[in-house]
BAFI-504540 format. One line per 8 residues: number of its first residue (from 1); their letters; for each residue x, y, z of C-alpha. Coordinates in pm, 1 decimal. Example, Ala and Ser with C-alpha at 12.3 -4.5 7.8 and 13.67 -1.06 7.14 Angstrom:
<recs>
1) AS) 1230.0/-450.0/780.0 | 1367.0/-106.0/714.0
</recs>
This chain:
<recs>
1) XXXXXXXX) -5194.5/-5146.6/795.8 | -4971.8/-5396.7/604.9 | -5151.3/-5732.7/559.3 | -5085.3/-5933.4/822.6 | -5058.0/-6248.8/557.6 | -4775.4/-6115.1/389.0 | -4557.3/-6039.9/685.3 | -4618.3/-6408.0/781.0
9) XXXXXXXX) -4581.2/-6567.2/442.1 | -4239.2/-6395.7/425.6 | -4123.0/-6516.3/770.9 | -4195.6/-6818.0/692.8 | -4032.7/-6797.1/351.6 | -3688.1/-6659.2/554.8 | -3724.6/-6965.6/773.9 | -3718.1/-7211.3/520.1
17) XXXXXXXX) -3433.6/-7052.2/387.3 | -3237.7/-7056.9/608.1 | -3280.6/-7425.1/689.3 | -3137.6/-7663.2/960.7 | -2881.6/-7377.6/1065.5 | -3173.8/-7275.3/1279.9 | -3151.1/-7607.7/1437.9 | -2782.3/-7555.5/1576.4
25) XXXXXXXX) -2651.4/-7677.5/1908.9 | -2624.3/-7451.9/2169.5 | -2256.5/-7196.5/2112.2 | -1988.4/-7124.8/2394.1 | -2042.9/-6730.4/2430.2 | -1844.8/-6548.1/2195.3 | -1437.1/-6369.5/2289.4 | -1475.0/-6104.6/2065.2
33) XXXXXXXX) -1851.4/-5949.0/1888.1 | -1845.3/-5652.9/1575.6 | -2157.5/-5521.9/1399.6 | -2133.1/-5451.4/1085.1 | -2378.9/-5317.4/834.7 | -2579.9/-4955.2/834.6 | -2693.5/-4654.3/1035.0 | -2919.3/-4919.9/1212.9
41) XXXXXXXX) -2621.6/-5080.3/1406.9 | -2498.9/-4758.0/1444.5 | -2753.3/-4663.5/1643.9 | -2788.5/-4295.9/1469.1 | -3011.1/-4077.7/1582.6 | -3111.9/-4293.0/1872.2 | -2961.6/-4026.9/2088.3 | -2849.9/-3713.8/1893.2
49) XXXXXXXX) -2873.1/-3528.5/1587.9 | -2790.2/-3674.5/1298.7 | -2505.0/-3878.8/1472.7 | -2423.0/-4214.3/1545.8 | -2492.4/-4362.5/1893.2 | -2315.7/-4682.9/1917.1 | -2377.7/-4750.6/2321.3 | -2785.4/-4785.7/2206.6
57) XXXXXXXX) -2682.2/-5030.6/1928.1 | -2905.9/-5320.1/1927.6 | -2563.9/-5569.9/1840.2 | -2324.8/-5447.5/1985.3 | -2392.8/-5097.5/2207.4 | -2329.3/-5097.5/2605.6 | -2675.8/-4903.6/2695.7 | -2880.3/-5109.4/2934.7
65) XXXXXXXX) -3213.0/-4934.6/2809.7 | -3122.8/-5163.9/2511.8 | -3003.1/-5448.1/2654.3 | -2829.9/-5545.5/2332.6 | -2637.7/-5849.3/2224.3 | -2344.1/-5688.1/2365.7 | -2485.3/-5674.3/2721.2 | -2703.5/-6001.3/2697.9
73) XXXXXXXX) -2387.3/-6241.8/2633.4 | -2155.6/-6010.6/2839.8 | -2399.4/-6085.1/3107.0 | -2324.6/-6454.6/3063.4 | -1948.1/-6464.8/3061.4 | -1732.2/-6214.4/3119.0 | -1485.1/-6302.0/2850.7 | -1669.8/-6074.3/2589.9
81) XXXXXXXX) -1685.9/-5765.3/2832.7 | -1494.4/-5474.7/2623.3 | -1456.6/-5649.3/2307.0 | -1782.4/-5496.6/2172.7 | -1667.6/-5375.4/1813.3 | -1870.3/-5187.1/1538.9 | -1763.8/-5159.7/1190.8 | -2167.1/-5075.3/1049.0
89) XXXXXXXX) -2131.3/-4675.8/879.1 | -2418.6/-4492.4/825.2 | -2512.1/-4479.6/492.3 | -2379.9/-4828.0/403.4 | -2472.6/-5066.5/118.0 | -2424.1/-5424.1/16.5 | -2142.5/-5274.9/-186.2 | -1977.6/-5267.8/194.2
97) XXXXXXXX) -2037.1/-5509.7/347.9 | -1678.1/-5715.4/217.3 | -1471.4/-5425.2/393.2 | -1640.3/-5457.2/693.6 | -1570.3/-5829.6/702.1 | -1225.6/-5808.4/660.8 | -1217.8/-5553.6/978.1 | -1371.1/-5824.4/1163.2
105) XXXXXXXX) -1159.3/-6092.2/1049.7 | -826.1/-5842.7/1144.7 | -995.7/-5835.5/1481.3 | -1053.8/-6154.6/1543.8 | -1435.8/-6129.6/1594.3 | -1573.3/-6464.9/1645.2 | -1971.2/-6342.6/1650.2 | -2024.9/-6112.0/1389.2
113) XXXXXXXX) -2392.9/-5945.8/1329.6 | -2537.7/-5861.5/948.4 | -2764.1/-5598.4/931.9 | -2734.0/-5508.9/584.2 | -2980.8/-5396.2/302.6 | -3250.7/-5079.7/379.2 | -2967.9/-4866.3/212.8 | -2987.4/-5071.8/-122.9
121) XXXXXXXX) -3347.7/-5000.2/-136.7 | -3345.8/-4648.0/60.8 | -3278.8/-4459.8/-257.1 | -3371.5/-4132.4/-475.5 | -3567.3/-4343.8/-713.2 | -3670.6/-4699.4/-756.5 | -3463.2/-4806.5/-1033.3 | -3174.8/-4704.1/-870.2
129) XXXXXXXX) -3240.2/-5005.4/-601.4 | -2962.6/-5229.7/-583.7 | -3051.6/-5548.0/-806.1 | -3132.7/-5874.7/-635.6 | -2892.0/-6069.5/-784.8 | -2585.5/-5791.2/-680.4 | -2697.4/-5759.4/-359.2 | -2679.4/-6157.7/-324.8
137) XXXXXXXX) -2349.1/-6198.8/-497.7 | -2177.3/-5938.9/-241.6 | -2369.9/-6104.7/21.0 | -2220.1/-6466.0/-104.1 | -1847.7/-6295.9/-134.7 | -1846.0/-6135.8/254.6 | -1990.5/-6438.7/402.5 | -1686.8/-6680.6/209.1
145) XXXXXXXX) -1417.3/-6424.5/352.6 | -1543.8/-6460.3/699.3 | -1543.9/-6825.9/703.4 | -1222.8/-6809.6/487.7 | -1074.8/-6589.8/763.7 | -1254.5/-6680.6/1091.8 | -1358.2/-7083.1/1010.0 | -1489.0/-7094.0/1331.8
153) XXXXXXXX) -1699.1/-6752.2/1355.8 | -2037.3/-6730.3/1454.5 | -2256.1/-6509.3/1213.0 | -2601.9/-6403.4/1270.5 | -2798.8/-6221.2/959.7 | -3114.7/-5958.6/1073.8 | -3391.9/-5926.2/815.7 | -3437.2/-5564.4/678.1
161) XXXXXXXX) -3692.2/-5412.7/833.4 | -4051.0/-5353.5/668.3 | -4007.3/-4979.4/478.4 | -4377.1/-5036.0/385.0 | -4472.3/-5038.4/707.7 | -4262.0/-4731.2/758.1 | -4485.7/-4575.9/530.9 | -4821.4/-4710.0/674.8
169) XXXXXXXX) -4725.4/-4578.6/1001.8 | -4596.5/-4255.0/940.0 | -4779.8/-4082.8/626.1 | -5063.1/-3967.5/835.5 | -4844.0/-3760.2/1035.2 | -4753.4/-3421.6/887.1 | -4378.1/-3422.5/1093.7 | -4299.1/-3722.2/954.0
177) XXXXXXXX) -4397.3/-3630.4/565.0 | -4212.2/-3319.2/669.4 | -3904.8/-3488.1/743.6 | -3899.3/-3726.3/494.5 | -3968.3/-3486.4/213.0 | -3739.1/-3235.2/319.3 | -3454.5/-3457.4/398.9 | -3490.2/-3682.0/97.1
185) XXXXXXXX) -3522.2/-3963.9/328.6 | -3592.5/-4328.9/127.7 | -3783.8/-4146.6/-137.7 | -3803.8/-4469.0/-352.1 | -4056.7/-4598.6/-120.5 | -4123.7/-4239.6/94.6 | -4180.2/-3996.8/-167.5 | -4530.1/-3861.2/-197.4
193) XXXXXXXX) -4658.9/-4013.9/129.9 | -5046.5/-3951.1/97.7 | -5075.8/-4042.8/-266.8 | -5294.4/-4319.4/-312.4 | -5289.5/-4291.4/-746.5 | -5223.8/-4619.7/-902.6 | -4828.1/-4563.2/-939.5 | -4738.2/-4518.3/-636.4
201) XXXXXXXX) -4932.5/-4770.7/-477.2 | -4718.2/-5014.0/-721.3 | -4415.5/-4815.4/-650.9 | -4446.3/-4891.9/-310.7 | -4492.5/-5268.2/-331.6 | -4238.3/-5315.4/-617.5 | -3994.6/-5145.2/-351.1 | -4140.4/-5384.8/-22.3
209) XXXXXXXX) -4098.9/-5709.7/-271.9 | -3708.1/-5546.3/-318.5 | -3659.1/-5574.0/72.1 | -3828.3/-5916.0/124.4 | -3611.2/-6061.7/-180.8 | -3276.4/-5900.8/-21.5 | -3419.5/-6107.5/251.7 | -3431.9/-6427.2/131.1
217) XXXXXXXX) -3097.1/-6375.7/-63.9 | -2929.2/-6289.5/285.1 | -3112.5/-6590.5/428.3 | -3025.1/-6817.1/181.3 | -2606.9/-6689.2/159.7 | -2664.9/-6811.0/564.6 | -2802.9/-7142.5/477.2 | -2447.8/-7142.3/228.4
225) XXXXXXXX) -2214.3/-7035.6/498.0 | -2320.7/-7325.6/711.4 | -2435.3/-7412.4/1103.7 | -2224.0/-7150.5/1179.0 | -2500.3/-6871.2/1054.7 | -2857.9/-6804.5/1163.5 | -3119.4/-6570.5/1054.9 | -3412.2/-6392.5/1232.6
233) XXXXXXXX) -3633.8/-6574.7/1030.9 | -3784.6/-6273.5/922.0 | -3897.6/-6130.2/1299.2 | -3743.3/-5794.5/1205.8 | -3933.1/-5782.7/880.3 | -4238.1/-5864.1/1040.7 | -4253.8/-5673.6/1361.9 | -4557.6/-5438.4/1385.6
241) XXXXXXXX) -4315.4/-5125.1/1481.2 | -4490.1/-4795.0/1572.3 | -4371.1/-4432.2/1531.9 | -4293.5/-4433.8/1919.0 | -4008.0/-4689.4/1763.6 | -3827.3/-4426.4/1581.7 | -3648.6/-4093.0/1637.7 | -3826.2/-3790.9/1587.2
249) XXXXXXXX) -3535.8/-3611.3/1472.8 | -3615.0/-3781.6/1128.5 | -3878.3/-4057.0/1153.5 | -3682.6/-4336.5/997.7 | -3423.9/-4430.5/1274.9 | -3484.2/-4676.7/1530.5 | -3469.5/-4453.4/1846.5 | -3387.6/-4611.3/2182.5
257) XXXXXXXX) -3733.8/-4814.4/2196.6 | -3667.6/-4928.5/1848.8 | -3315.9/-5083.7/1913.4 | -3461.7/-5220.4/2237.3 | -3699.3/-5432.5/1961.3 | -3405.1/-5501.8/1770.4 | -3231.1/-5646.3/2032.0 | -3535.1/-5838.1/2171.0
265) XXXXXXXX) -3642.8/-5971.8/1838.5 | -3340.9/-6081.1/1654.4 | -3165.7/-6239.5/2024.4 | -3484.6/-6470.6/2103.8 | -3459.9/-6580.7/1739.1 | -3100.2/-6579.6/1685.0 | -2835.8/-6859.3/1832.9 | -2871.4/-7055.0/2193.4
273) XXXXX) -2601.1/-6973.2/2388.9 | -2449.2/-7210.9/2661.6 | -2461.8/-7005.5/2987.3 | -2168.9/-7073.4/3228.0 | -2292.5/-6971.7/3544.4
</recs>
């Protein structure tokens, strides 16, 4: 199991991070909401084969098994109903994330969800990880045009989920080594799964220390953008997920469980919303 200390000491290092945004006053429920980032908002293979399933996205998907952002503020005020937009693509990057933005700007979209990163560590090999100081530099650039388009947009940043953890879960399971050795599937931190030689071990933590540095870069381009942004603080990074969290059609995927968690974990931590009923 992953230490316990280190999921907390890198919550608490996301907090801080992020700063007094966390303290913001409560927002008038958003007009228009768009999800942008990876296959996680995407909700792929959450209720198919290898395809996306946006209604059981955690942001933005209509699925009341997930009761996700969407349906939480929709529930609230019934200006949002309908304008639930995703621009996440499986298979995403960092490298992305500024076209996405500008299709939520066109749009309008004054709440915008970030979920952005596992595919800039979710590579063949370790070196080809996206570098910490790229991944905060395109981070910095999307989040300027958003406020430079939408001044008045609400943003709210998820941590990347722990791919360590992934690991610990899964690599006792001969399906899931199957899968992820078959399908190539985040073999920077996934490849030989029940090696425990010196390398690998290292291999694997170099590649966890990627994620929780993406993490604080994300958290700290939301402390930038202003009162405007909030972060998890790090909930998604530290949840305790199970396999019964992710699809079995490839044991990496959040299935319908595991966007239910995302939408549990990153609403109770993300803005307060004025309710007016």
């Amino acid at each position: 199991m992953i230490a316990r200390l280190g999921s907390v000491l890198a919550a608490m290092l996301l907090v801080s991070a992020t700063g007094p945004a966390q303290a913001a006053a409560a927002q008038p429920v958003p007009e228009i909401m768009a999800a942008l980032g990876d296959s996680i908002s995407t909700g792929f293979n959450a209720c198919g084969f290898y395809v996306s399933c946006t209604p059981r996205s955690w942001s933005s998907g209509d699925n009341p098994q997930v009761n996700s952002h969407y349906l939480r503020l929709s529930a609230m005020a019934g200006t949002l109903q309908k304008h639930n937009l995703t621009f996440a693509v499986p298979g995403a990057t960092s490298a992305d994330l500024l076209g996405q933005v500008r299709k939520a700007v066109e749009a309008k979209a004054d709440y915008v969800t970030i979920l952005i990163g596992a595919q800039d560590a979710c590579v063949r090999t370790e070196q080809a990880m996206t570098p910490v100081e790229t991944y905060r530099q395109r981070m910095d650039a999307a989040l300027a045009e958003l406020r430079a388009g939408m001044p008045a947009a609400r943003v709210f940043i998820a941590s990347i989920p722990d791919l360590r953890r992934l690991w610990e879960v899964g690599r006792t399971t001969p399906l899931a080594r199957t899968f992820w050795t078959a399908g190539r599937i985040c073999q920077s931190m996934l490849a030989q799964p029940t090696s425990t030689k010196r390398a690998d071990v290292q291999r694997r933590q170099r590649v966890r220390a990627r994620v929780m540095a993406y993490n604080r870069a994300a958290a700290q381009a939301c402390a930038r953008f202003g009162p405007g942004c909030h972060t998890d603080g790090g909930a998604v990074f530290s949840y305790p997920f199970t396999l019964d969290h992710v699809s079995k059609w490839d044991y990496f995927h959040p299935n319908t469980d595991g966007q239910r968690i995302l939408a549990e974990q990153t609403f109770e931590h993300g803005f307060t919303w004025e309710d007016p009923r």
